[in-house]
FIDRENVEX-757507 format. One record per atom (N, C-alpha, C, CB): x, y, z; residue in one letter. Coordinates in steps of 0.001 Angstrom, whole numbers, plus 500000, padded with zeros to 6 digits. Glycine has a CB too. Example, Ala and Ser with C-alpha at 12.3 -4.5 7.8 and 13.67 -1.06 7.14 Angstrom:
BEGIN
513190494310507800A
512300495500507800A
513200496700507800A
511308495527509046A
512850497750507080S
513670498940507140S
512900500030507870S
514084499402505725S
REM end
This chain:
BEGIN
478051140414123430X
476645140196123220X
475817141381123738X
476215138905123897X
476054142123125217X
475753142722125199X
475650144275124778X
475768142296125653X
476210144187124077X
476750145618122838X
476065145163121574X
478811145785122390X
475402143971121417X
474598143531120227X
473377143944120299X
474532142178120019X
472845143666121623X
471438144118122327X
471069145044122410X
471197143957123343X
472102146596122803X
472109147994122469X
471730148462121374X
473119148458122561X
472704147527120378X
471978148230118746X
470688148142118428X
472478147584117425X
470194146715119212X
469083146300118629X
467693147182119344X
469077144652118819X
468404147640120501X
467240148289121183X
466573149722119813X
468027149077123031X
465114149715120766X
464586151017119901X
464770152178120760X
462950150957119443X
463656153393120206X
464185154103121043X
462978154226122125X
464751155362120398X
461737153411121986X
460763153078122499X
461322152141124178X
459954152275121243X
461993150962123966X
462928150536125093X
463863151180125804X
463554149718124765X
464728151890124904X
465486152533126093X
464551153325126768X
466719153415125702X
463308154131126361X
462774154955126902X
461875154808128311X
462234155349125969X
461448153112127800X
460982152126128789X
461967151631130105X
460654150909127939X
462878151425129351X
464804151161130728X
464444152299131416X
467113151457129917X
464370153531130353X
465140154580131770X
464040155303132802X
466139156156131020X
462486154965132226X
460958154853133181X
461366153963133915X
459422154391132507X
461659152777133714X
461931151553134615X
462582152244135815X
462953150333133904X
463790152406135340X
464624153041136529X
464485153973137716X
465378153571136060X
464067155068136653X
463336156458137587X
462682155812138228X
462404157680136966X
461481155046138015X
460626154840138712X
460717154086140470X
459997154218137771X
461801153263139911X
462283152348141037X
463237153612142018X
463394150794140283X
463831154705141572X
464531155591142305X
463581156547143098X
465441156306141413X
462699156421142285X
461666157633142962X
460894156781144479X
460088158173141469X
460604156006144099X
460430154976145090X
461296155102146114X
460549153718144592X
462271154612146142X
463318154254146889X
463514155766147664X
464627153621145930X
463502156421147275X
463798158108147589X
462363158822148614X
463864159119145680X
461314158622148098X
460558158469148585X
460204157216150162X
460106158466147489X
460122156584149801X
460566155795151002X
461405155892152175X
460973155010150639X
462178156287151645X
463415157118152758X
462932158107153375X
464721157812152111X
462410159247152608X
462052160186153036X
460768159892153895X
461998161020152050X
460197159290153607X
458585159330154791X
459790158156156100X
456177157926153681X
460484157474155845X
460554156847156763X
461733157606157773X
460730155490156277X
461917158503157320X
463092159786157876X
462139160662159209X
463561161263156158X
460958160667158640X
460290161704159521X
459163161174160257X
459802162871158735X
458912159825160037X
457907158931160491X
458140157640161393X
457338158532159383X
457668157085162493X
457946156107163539X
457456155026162222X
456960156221165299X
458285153969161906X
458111152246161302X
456541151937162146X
459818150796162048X
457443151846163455X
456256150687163875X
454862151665164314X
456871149538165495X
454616152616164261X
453444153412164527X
452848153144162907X
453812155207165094X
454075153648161836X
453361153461160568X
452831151809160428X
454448153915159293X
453431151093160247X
453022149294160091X
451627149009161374X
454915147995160703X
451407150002162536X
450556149489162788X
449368150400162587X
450789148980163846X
449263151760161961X
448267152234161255X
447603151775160056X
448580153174161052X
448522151557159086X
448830150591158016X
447648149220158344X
450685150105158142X
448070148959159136X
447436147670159560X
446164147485159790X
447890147266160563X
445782148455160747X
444598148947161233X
443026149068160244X
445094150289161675X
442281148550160538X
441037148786159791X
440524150007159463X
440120148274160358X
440100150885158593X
440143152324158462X
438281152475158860X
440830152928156606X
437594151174158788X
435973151090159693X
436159151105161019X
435024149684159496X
437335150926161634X
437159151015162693X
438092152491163429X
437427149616163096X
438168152959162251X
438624154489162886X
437881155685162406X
440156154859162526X
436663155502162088X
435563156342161595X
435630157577161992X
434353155916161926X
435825157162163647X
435170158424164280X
436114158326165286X
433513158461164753X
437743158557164833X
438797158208165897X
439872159666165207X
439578156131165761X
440637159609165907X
441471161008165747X
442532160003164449X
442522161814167713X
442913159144164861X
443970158480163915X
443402158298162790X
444542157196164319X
442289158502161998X
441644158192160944X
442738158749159959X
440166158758160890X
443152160033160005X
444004161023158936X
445697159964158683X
444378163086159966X
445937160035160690X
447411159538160031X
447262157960159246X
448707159379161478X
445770157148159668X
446178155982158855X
445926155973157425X
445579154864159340X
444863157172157198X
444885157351155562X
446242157501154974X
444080158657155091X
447024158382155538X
448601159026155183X
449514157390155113X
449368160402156865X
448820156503156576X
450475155617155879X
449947154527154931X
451654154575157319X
448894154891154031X
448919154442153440X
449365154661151817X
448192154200153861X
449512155610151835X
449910156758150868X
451339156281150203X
450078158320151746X
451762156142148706X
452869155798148415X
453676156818148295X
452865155111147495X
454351157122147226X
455075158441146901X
454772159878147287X
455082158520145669X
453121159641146844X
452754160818147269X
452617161360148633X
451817160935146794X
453112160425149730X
452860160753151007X
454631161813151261X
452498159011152090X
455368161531150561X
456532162013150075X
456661163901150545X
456457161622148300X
455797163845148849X
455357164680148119X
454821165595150006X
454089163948146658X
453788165229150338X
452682165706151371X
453368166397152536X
451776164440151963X
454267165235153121X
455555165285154077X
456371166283154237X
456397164441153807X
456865166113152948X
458158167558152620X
457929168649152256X
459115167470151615X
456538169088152004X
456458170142151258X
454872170680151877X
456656169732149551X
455110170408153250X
454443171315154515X
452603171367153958X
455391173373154582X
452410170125153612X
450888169450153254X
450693168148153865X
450641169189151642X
449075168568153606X
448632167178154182X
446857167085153552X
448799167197156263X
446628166253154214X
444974166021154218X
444315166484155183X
444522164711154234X
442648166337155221X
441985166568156241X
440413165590155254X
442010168543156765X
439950164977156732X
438381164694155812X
437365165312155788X
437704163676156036X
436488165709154838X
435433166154154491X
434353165790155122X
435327165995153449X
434049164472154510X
433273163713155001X
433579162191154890X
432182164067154515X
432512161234155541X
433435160342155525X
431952159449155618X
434818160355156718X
431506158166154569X
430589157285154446X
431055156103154467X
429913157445153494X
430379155202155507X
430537153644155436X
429531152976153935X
429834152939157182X
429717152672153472X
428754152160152353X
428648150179152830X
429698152605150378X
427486150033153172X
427716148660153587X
426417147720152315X
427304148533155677X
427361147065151329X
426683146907150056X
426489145058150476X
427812147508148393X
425212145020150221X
424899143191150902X
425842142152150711X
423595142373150197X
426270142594149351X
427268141506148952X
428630141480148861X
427046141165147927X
428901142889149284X
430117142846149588X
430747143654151197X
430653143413148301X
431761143125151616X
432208144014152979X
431964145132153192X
433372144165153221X
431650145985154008X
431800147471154011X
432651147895153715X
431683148058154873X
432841149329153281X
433900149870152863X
433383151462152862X
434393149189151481X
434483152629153070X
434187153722152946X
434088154883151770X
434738153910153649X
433424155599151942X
433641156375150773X
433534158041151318X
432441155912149554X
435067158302150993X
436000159622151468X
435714160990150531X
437784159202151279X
435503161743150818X
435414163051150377X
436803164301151766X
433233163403150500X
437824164144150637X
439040164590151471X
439610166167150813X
440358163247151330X
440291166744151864X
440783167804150923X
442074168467151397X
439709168891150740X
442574169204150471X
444606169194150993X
444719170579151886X
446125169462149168X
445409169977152878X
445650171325153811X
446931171703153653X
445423171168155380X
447308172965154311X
449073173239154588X
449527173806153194X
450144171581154987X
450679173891152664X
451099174230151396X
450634173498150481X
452309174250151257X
449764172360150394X
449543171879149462X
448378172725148273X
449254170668150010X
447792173471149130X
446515174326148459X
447257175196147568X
445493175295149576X
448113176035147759X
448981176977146641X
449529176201145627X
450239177776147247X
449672174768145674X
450681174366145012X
450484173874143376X
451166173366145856X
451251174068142476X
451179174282141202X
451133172273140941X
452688175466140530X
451593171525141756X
451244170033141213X
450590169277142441X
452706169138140656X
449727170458142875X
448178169857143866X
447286168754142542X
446681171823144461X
447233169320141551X
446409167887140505X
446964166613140676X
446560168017138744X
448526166602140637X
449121165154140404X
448969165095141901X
450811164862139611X
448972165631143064X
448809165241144203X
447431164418144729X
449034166329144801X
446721164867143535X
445156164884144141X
445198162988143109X
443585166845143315X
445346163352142371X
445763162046141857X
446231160451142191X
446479162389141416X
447593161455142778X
448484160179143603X
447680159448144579X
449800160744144521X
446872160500145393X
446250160190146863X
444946159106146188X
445550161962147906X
444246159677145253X
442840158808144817X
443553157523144798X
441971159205143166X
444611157398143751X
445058155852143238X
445297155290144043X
446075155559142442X
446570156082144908X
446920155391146564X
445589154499147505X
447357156958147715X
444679155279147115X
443327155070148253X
442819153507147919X
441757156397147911X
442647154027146465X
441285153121146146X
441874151780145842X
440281153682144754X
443395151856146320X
443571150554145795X
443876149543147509X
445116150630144443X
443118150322148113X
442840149529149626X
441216148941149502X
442983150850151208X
441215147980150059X
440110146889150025X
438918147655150713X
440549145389150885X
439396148452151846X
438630149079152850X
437733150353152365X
439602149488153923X
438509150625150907X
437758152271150352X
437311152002149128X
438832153742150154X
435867152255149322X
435237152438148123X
435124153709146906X
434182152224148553X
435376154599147782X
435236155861146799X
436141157048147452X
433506156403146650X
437309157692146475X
437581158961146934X
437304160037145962X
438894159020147345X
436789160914146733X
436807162212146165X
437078163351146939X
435710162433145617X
437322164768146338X
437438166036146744X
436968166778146622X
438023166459146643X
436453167483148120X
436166169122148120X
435937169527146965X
437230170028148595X
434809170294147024X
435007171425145529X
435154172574145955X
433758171625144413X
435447172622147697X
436701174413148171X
437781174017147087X
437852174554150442X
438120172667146975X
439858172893147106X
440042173312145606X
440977171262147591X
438704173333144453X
438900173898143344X
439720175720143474X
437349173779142706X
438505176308144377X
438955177497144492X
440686177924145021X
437936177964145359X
441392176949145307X
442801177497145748X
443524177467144534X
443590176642146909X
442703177146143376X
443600176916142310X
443403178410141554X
443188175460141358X
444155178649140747X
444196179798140027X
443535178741138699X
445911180714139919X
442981179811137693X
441702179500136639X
442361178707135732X
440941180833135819X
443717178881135580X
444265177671134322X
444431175973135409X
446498178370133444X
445089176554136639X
445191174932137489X
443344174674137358X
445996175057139806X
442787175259137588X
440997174549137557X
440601173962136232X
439656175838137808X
441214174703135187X
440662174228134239X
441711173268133869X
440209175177133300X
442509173131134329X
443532171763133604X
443399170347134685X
445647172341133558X
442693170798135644X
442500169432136213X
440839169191136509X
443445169304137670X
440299170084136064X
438673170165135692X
438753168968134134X
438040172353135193X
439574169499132977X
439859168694132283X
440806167028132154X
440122169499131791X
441941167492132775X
442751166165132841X
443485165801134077X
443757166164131815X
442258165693135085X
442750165397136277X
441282163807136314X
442724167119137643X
441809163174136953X
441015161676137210X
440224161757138580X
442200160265137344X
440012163251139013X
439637162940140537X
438287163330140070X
440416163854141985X
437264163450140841X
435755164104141346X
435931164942142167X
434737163249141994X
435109166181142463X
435058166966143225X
433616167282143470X
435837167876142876X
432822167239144853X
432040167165144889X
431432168517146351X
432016165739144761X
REM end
């Protein structure tokens, strides 16, 4: 039966199986790796931590970082990181406070030819915490790019730069 199911696949599914897969490996690989070079319980209790109540605290950076999925990976291994710009509580009547980040990449990440998908990873990573209302980036960190990286993530990059 299952050699019936093969035929029947397209080439749209297998293509979907083998995203499936990668995806779950990249994960898994990733994971390892931040948890190779990083304390668990320091991360689970940054993680944890309210990011309003580290406004104006030195740990503000590492708890942005453990929150970071793959791309904290990416950040880790390849002698980058973040730093904040600036940093706004937005306290909207009807809903909780929440911040809104203007961040930008330090270390090797500024030379680097997939700083866009980095800049990327980190927004999605962010905004999908309850605590952050808005990320955006530096418009220095345009200038570390050479004129085709500016214009290809000026065009098809999802971040703001401000």
């Amino acid at each position: 039966m299952a050699v019936e199911r093969r035929r029947d696949m397209t080439v749209e599914d297998l293509v979907a199986k083998y995203a499936a897969e990668a995806k779950i490996a990249i994960q898994q690989e990733a994971s390892k790796r931040v948890a190779e070079s990083t304390d668990p319980i320091v991360e689970a209790r940054l993680r944890n931590t309210s990011l309003l109540t580290l406004v104006d605290d030195d740990e503000l950076v590492p708890a942005i970082l453990s929150r970071l999925g793959e791309v904290r990976a990416a950040l880790d291994g390849h002698g980058g990181g973040i730093s904040v710009s600036s940093i706004e509580v937005v306290a909207n009547p009807d809903e909780k406070p929440s911040i809104d980040l203007v961040l930008d990449l330090t270390g090797a990440c500024l030379s680097c030819g997939a700083a866009p998908g980095t800049l990327d990873g980190i927004k999605h990573d962010l905004e999908s915490d309850d605590e952050v209302y808005r990320i955006r980036f530096s418009a220095n960190l345009l200038e570390s790019f050479d004129e085709l990286g500016r214009e290809f993530i000026l065009a098809h990059g999802s971040v703001t730069f401000v």
